[in-house]
C-alpha positions in Angstrom: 3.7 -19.0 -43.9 6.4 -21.4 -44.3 9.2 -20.4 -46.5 10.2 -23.4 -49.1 13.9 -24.1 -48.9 16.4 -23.5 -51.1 17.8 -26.4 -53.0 21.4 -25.7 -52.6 20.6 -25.4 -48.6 19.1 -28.9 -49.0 21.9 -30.3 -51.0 24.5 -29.3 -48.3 22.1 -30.1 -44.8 22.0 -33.6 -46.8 25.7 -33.9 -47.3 26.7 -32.5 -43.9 28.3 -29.4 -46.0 29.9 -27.5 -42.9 31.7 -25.2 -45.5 28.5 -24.3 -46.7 27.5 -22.3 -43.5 30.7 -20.2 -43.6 29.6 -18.7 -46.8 26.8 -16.8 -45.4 27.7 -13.2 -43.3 24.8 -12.9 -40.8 23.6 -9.3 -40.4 23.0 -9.3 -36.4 24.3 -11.9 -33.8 20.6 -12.7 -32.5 16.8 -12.5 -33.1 15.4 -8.8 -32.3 12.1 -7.6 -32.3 10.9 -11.2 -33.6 12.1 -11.1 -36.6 15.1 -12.9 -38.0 18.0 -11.2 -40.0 17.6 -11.5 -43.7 20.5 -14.3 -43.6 19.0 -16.5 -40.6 15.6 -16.4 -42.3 17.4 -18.1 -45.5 18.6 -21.1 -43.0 14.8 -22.2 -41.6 13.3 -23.0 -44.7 11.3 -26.7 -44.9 10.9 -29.0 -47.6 8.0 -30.5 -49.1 7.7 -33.0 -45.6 8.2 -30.3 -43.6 11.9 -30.7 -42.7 14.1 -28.4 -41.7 17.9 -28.3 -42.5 18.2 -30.3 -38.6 15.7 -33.0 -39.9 18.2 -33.6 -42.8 21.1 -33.6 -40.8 20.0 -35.8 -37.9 19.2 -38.5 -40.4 22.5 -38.6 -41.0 23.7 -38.0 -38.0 26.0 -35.1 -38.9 26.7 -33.5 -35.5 29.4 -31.2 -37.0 26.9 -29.7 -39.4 24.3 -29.2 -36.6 26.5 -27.7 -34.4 28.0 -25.2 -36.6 24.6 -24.2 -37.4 23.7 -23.6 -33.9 26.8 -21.3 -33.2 26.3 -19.8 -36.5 22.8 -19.1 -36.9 21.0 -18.6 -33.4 17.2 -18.5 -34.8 18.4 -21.9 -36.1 17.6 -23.4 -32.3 13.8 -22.5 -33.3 13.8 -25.4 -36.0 14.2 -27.8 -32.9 11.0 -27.8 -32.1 9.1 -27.8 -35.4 7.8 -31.0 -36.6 7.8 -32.5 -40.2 4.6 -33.8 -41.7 4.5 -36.4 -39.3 5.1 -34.0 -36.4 8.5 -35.1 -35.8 11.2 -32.8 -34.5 14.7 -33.2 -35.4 15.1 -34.9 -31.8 12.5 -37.6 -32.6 15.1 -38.5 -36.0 18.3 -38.2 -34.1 16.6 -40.6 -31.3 15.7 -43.2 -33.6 18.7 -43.3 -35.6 20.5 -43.6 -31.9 22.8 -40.4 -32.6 23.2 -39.5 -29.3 25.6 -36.9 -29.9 23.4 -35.4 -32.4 20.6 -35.5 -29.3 22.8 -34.1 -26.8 23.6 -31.4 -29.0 19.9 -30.3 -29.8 18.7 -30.6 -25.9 21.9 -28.5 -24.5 21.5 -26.1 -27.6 17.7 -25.4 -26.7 18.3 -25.7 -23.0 21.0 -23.0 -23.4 18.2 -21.0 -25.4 15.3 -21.0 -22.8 17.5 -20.1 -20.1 18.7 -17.1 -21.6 14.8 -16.6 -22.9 14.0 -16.7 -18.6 16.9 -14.7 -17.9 15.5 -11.9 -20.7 19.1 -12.1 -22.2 17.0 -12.8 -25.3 14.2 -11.6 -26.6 11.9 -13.5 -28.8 8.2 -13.1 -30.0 9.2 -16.0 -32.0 8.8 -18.4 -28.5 5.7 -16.6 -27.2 3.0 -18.3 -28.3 4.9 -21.8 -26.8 4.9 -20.5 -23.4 2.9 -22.3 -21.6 3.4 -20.8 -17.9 5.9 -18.8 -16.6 9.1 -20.9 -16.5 7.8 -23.6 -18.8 7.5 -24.5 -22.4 6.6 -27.4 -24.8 10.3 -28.9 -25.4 11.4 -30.8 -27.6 12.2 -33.9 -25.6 8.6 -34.5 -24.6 7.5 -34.0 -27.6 5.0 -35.8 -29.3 4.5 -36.7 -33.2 1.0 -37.9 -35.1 1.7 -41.4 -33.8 1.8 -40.2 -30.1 5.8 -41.1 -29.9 8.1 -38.9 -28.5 12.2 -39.2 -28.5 12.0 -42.0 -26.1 9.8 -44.1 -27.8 12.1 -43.9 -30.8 15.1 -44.5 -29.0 13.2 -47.9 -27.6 11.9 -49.1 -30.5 15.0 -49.0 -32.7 17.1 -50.9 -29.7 19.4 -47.4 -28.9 19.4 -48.0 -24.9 21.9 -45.3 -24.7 20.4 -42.6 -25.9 17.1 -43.6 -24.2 18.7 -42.9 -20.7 20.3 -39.6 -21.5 16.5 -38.8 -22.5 15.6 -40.3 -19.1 18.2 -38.0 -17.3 17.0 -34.8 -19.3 13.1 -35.5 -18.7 12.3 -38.3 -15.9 8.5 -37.4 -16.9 8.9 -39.1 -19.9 8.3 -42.3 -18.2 4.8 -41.2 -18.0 3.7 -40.1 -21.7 1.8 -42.9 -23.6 1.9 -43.0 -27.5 -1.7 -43.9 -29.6 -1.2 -47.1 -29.2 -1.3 -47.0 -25.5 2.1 -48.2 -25.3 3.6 -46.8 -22.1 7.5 -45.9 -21.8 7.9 -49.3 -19.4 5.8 -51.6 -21.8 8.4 -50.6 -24.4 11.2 -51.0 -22.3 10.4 -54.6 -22.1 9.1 -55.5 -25.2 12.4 -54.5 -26.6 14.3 -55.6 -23.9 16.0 -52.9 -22.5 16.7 -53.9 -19.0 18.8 -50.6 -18.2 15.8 -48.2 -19.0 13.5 -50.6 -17.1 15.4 -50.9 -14.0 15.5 -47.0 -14.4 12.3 -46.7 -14.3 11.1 -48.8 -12.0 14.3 -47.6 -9.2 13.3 -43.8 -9.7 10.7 -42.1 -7.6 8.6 -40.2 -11.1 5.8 -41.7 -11.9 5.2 -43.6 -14.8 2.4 -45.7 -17.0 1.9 -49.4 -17.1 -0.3 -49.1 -19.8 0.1 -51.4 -23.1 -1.8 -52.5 -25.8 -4.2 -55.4 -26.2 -5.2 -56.2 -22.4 -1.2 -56.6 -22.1 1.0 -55.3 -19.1 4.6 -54.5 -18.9 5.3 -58.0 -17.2 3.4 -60.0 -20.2 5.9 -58.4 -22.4 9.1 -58.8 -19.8 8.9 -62.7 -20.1 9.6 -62.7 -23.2 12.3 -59.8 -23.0 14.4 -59.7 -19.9 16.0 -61.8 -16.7 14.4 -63.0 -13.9 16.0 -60.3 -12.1 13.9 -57.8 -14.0 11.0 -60.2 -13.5 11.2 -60.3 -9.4 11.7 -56.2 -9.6 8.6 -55.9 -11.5 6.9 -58.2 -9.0 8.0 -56.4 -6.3 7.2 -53.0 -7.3 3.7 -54.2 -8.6 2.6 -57.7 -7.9 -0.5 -57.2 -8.8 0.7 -57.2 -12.5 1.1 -61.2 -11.6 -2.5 -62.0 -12.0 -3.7 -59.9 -14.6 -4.5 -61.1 -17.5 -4.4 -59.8 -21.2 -7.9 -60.1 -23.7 -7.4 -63.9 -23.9 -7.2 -64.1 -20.2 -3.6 -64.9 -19.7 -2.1 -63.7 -17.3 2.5 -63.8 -17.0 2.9 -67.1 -15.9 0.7 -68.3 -19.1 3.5 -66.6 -21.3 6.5 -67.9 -18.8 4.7 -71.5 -19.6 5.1 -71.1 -23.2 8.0 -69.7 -23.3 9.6 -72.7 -21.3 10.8 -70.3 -18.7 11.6 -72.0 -15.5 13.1 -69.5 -13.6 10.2 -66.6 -14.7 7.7 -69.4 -13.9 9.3 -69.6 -10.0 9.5 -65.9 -9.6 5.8 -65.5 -10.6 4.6 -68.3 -8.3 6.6 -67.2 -5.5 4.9 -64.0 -5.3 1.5 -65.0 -6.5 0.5 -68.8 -6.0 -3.1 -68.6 -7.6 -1.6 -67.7 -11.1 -1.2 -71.4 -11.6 -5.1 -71.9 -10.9 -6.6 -69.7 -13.6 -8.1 -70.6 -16.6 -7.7 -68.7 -20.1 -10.5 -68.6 -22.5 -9.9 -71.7 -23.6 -10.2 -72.7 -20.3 -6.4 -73.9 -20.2 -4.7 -73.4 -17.2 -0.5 -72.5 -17.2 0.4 -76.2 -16.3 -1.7 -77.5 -19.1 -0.8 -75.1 -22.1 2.9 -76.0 -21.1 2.2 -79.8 -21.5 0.4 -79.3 -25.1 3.3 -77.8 -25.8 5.9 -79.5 -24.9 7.2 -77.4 -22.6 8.6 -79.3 -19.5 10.7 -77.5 -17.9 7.8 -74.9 -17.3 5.5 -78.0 -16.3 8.1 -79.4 -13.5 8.3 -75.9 -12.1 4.8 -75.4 -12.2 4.1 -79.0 -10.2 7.2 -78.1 -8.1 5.1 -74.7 -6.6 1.8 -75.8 -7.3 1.5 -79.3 -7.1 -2.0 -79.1 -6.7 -3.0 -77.4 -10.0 -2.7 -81.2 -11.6 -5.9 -81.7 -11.1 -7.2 -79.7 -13.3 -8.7 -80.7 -16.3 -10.1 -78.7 -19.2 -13.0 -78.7 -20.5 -12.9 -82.0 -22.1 -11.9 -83.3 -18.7 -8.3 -84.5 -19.7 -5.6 -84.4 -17.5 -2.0 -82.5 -18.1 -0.8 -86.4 -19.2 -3.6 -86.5 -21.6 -2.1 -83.2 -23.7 1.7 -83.3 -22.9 4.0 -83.7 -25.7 7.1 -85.6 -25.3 10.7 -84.9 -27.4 11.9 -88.3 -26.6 11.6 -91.3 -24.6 14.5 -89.7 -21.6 11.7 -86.6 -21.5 8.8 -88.7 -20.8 10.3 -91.4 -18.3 11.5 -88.3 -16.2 8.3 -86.9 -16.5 6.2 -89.9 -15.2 9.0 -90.4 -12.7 7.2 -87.7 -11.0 4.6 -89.1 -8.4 1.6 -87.0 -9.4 1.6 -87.4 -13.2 2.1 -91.2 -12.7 -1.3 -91.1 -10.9 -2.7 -90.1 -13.9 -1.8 -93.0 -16.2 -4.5 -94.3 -16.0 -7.4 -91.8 -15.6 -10.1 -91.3 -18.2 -11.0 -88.0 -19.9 -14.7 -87.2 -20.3 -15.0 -89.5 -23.8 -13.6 -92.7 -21.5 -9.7 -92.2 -23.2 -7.2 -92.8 -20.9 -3.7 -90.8 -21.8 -2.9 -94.7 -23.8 -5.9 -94.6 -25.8 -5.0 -90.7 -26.9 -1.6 -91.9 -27.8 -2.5 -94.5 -29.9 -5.4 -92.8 -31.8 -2.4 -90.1 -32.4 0.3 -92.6 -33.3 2.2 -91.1 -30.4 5.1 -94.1 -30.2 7.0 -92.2 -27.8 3.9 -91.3 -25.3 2.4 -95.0 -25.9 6.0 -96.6 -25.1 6.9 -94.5 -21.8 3.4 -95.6 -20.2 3.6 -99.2 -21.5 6.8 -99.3 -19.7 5.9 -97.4 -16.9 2.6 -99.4 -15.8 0.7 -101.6 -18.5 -2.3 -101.9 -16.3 -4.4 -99.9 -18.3 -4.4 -102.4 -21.8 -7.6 -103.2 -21.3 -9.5 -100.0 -20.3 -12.1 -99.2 -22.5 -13.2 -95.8 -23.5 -17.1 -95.0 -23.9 -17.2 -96.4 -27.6 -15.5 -99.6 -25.9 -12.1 -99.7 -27.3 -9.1 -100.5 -25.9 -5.8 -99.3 -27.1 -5.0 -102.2 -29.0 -8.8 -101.2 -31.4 -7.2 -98.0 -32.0 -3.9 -98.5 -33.0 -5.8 -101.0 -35.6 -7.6 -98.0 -36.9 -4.5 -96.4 -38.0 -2.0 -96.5 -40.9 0.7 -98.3 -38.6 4.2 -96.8 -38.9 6.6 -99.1 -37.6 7.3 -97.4 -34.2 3.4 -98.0 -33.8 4.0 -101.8 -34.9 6.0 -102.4 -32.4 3.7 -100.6 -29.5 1.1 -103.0 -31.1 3.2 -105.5 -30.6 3.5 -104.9 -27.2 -0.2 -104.6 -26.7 -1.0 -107.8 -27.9 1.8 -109.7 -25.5 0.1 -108.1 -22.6 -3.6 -108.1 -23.4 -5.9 -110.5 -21.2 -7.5 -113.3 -23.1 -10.7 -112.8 -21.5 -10.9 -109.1 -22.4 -10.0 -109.5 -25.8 -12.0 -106.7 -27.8 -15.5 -107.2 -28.6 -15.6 -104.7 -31.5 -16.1 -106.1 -35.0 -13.0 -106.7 -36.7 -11.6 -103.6 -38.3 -11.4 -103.5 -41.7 -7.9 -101.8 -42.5 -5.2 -103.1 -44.9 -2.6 -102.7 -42.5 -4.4 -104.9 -39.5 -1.5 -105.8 -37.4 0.2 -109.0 -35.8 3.4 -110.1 -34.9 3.8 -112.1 -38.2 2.9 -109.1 -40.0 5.4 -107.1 -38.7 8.1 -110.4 -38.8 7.3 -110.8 -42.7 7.9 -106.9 -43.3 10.8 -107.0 -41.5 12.2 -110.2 -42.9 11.4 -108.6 -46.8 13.5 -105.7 -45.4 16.5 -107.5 -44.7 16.0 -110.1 -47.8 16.4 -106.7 -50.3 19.3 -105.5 -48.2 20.8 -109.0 -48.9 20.9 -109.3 -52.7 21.8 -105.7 -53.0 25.1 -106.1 -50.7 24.9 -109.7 -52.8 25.5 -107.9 -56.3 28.1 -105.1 -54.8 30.1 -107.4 -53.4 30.4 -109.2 -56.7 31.7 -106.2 -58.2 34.1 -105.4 -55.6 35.4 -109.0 -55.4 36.0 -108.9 -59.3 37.5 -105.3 -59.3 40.0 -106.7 -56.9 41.2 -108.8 -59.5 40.7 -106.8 -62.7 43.1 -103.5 -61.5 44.1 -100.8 -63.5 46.9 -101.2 -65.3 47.1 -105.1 -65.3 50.2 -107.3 -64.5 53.8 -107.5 -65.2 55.5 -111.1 -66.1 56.0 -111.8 -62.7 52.1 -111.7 -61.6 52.7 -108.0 -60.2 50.6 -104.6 -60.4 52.2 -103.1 -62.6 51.1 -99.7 -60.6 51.8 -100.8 -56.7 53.6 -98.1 -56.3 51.6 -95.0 -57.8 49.4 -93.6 -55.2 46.2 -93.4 -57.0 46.4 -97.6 -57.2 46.9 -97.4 -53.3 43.7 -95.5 -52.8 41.8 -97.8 -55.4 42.7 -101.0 -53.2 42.1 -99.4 -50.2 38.9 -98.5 -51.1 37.7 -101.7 -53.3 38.7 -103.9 -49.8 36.9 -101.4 -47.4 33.4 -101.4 -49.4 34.3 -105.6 -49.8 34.3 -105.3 -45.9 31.1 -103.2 -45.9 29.1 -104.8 -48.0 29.9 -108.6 -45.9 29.1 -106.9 -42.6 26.0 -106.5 -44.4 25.6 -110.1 -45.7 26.4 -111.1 -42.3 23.9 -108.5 -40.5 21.0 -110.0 -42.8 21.7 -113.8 -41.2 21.7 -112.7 -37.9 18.1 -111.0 -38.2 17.0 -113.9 -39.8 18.4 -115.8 -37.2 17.1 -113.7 -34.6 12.9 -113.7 -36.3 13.5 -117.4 -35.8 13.0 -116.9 -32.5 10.5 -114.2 -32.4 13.3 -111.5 -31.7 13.6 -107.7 -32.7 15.8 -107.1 -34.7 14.8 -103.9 -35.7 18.1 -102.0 -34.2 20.0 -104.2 -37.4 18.4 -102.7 -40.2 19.1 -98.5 -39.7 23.3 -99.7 -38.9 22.9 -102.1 -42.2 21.6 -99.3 -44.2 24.3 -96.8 -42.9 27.2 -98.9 -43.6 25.9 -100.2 -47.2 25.6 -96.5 -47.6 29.4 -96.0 -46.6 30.3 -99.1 -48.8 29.0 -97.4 -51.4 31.1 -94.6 -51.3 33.7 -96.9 -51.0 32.6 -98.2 -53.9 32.7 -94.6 -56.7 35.7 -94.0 -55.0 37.9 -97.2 -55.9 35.9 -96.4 -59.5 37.1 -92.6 -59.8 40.9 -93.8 -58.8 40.8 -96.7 -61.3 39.6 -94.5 -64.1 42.0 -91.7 -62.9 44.8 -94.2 -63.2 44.0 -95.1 -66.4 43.4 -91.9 -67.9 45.5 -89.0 -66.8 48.8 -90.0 -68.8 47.0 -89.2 -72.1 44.4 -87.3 -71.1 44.3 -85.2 -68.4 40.9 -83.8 -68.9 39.1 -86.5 -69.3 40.6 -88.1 -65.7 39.4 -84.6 -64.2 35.8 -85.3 -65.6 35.7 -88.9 -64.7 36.9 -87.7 -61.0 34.4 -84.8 -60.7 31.0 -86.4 -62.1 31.0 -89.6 -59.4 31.1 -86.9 -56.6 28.1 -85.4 -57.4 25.9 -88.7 -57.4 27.4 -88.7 -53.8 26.0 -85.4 -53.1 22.2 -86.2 -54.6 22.3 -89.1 -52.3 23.6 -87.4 -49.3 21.1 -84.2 -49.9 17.9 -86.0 -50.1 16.4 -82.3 -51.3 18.1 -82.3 -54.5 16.3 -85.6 -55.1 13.1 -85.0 -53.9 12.7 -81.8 -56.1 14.0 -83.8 -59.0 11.6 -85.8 -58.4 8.6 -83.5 -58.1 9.7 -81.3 -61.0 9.9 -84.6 -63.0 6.4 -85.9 -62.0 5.1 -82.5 -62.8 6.2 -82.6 -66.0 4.4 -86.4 -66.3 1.7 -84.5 -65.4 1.5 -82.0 -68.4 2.2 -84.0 -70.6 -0.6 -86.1 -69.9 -2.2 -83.1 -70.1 -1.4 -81.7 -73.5 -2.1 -85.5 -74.5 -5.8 -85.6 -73.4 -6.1 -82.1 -74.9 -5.0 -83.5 -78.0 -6.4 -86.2 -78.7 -10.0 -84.8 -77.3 -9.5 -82.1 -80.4 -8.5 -84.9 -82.8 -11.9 -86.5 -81.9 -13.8 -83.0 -82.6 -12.4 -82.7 -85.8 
């Protein structure tokens, strides 16, 4: 029957209370007959969970405590091995707290007792219904609690490498136990990333399990984990792990693809070629899961090793063009400077849509513009509901990246394969005058607004603070807060004529049917900085006006401009403004209708 423990004992195994132990006077030096002196039976009392006075101290990692108890209480090495409620031993807390000294205390203190145990120095009925065989017992280390987990798979879940290879030292076997959730000692190793224990492992000459959860394999989990030096070891001890594939039938280089690994993607391929060639359940091979996602790196080392796995398709019968996802315009002209996927410009997927078609029914600028420029014989290819590109960009709410793809359509289309479809009916139908006119409104409301802020500037240039003497001076040249107000008031004057001037040039340029699309961002950025110009030749003037007489009113007048500079800068701020603003719009059109529907009842 386990004896409940005494509070006080609790109290002071909690607090690491060495001084605690030197109260007691044990009656004999050992354990006789099986039966613990009166004083030593006080010390292995459990709590409610089943912890022992070692359980409380490991937590904590009080070492001192632990070993004092050892020396001082030799039944106490007994507690080692008994678990809590969730059949963990005092090791399995001090592993997954990484106190490895407290660990190496525990393991040297019960190796110390079993050896004298085997050389009869002790005797102990207490231990004879552990023994096992002669020679052996159930220890601590290898231990196991209701989850399956022993020490080491503590240690590696919680990220304490150390301690996990001074539990590898004690017990090589370990390498071999498996928790409930078939999660094997190497499967851990890499899913946490412990490349020391791995190598270990992997180096030693013990057996161990590769077994791990869901279909998985210790490789599937090392790709996300650890080096490509870990990788190749893996390979090379077991490179039959290459091809197998977990319950979605993806095998490593699937998780190499989406991870974007290049170098895990050559190491697999190098020892296992035919990787490349499976399909998943999806029926997606490596290359083409890479390319959906935008993973090129993985997709140039895939075509580098496997050049032939671009021809396959999935099951809708597009190509690895037909899913890949480009970052930016540099990413996909390197891409289709690549032999292979430039063959595949213009090849058609099951439903007739070439890689051009997909791009424009997915407003994909950047994908439409890298093909247009890198061959634009494939315009007028029609798809099995016989439309060209140019029909389905006009199906679309145009943005103006796909205005300008349009654009580009409609230069290069052939007159005598013009589309046959009927005319669709969309507000936004597109055509170079179209875009010109949206454009040209653009620049026509950037105009009049650096128009009217350039009439202020040019009159605050003459209206200063402080006025003029007799002589037809500022009266405060010289005061440094009238410096910063000129120099200010003439760089947003500047600003907002670089804008004038920007305007005339575009319309200069739509004259002749030009672009000038690259004008209006750089307008809008240096109106923005003109602006600023702007509140801060404001805050100086006021400043200069006001801080003689009153000080905190300049402060105020210089602090509030500032943060209508940050709600522009944080476009957040303004958007949450906004919504909390529109919700209230919304209520109280509510509490209106409810209103007035009651005033109609009564």
């Amino acid at each position: 029957m386990t004896t409940p423990m005494d509070v006080y004992l609790e109290t002071a195994a909690r607090e690491g209370n060495e001084g605690y132990l030197n109260d007691f006077h044990l009656q004999s030096n050992g354990v006789e007959n099986g039966e613990a002196a009166p004083d030593e039976s006080y010390f292995l009392g459990q709590t409610s969970d089943g912890e022992n006075i070692f359980h409380l101290a490991a937590s904590r990692g009080y070492y001192g405590f632990i070993v004092k108890a050892l020396l001082k209480i030799p039944a106490a090495v007994l507690l080692i091995c008994r678990g809590n409620s969730y059949g963990e031993n005092p090791l399995h807390i001090a592993a997954r707290l990484g106190h490895l000294e407290v660990v190496q205390a525990l393991v040297n203190s019960y190796k110390s007792h079993l050896q004298n145990v085997k050389d009869k120095k002790v005797r102990s009925t207490l231990l004879s219904h552990m023994v096992v065989e002669e020679g052996t017992s159930p220890n601590p280390w290898v231990a196991q609690d209701s989850s399956g987990n022993t020490p080491l798979h503590e240690a590696l879940r919680t990220g304490y490498e150390e301690v996990a290879m001074y539990l590898l030292d004690v017990e090589p076997r370990l390498a071999n136990y498996v928790n409930n959730a078939a999660e094997g000692t190497p499967y851990l190793s890499a899913a946490y990333g412990h490349e020391q224990v791995l190598e270990k492992i992997l180096t030693s000459d013990v057996s161990y399990s590769l077994s791990a959860p869901a279909g998985l394999t210790p490789l599937h989990a090392a790709i996300h984990n650890c080096t490509e030096d870990v990788v190749r070891l893996f390979l090379d001890k077991h490179p039959e792990l290459a091809r197998k594939a977990d319950r979605r039938r993806q095998n490593a280089l699937y998780y190499a693809a989406v991870a974007d690994k290049e170098g895990h993607v050559e190491v697999i391929l190098k020892t296992e070629k035919s990787c490349a060639y499976l399909r998943d359940e999806k029926g997606l091979s490596p290359l083409l899961i890479a390319a959906s996602l935008g993973q090129l790196k993985a997709v140039r080392a895939i075509l580098l090793h496997c050049p032939q796995s671009i021809t396959i398709c999935d099951p809708n019968g597009k190509t690895v063009l037909h899913l890949m996802k480009l970052g930016s315009y540099q990413e996909g002209t390197e891409m289709l400077s690549i032999p292979a996927l430039k063959r595949l410009i213009n090849i058609p997927d099951i439903e007739g849509n070439t890689p051009l078609h997909l791009a424009a029914r997915n407003s994909d600028h950047i994908m439409a513009k890298v093909i247009l420029d890198t061959d634009k014989t494939g315009i007028n290819l029609r798809n099995k509901e016989g439309y060209t590109p140019w029909d389905l960009i006009k199906l679309q709410e145009l943005s103006e990246n796909m205005a300008e793809i349009g654009y580009q359509l409609v230069m290069h289309l052939d007159d005598k394969q013009t589309p046959s479809q009927p005319q669709v009916i969309n507000q936004t139908t597109l055509c170079p005058e179209n875009a010109n006119e949206r454009m040209q409104k653009k620049f026509s409301t950037l105009g009049i607004i650096a128009v009217i802020l350039a009439a202020i500037t040019f009159a605050a240039g003459f209206s200063i603070p402080g006025g003029f003497d007799q002589r037809g001076y500022a009266v405060l040249t010289l005061d440094t807060v009238f410096k910063v107000f000129m120099l200010s008031n003439t760089t947003a004057m500047c600003g907002y004529t670089f804008v004038l001037f920007s305007t005339l040039w575009a319309m200069m340029l739509a004259q002749r049917d030009d672009q000038p699309r690259f004008l209006l961002p750089f307008s809008i950025h240096i109106l923005q900085l003109s602006f600023y110009a702007t509140l801060i030749a404001f805050v100086s003037s006021a400043y200069a006006l006001t801080s003689a007489r009153s000080l905190w009113l300049a402060i105020v007048l210089v602090c509030l401009p500032p943060c209508a500079v940050l709600l522009t800068i944080s476009k957040s701020v303004v958007f949450r403004l906004a919504r909390f603003f529109s919700r209230l719009r919304i209520y109280k059109n509510r509490i209106c209708s409810i209103c007035s529907r009651t005033l109609h009842l009564i």
